[in-house]
Residue, then its C-alpha position, 0 to 999 in steps of 0.5 A: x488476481x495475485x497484484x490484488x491479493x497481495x495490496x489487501x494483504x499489505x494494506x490489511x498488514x498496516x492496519x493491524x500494525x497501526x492499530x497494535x501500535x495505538x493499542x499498546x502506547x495510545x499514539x500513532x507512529x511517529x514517522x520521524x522517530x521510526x525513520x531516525x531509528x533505522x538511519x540510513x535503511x530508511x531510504x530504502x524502506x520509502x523506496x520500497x513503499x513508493x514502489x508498492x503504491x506504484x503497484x496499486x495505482x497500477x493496478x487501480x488504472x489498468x483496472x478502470x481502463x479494462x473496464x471503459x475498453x469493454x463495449x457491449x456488442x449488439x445482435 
């Protein structure tokens, strides 16, 4: 339950910056600024992000396997 909590708490966390973001200068991020700003640390945010939606398809199929392996017993 942790590994679901922490994806709500990431994907609730981009939200809400993207909406400030739109709220103060009337624009989305532009991603290329963003990753010229930071350089060479731009490489390892995307790294980071690959690796946190590697977590969520993760846990999305072990979600949907758990759930086609339970099979209802009959009595």
């Amino acid at each position: 339950m942790i590994g679901w909590g922490a994806v709500m708490v990431w994907f609730s966390a981009n939200v809400l910056s993207q909406a400030a973001f739109i709220g103060t200068h009337g624009v989305p991020y532009d991603v290329e600024s963003m990753l010229g700003a930071l350089g060479p640390w731009s490489w390892l945010l995307v790294t980071i992000e690959l690796g946190v939606w590697l977590i969520v398809g993760t846990l999305v199929f072990q979600k949907f396997n758990s759930k086609q392996n339970i099979q209802p017993q009959m009595t």
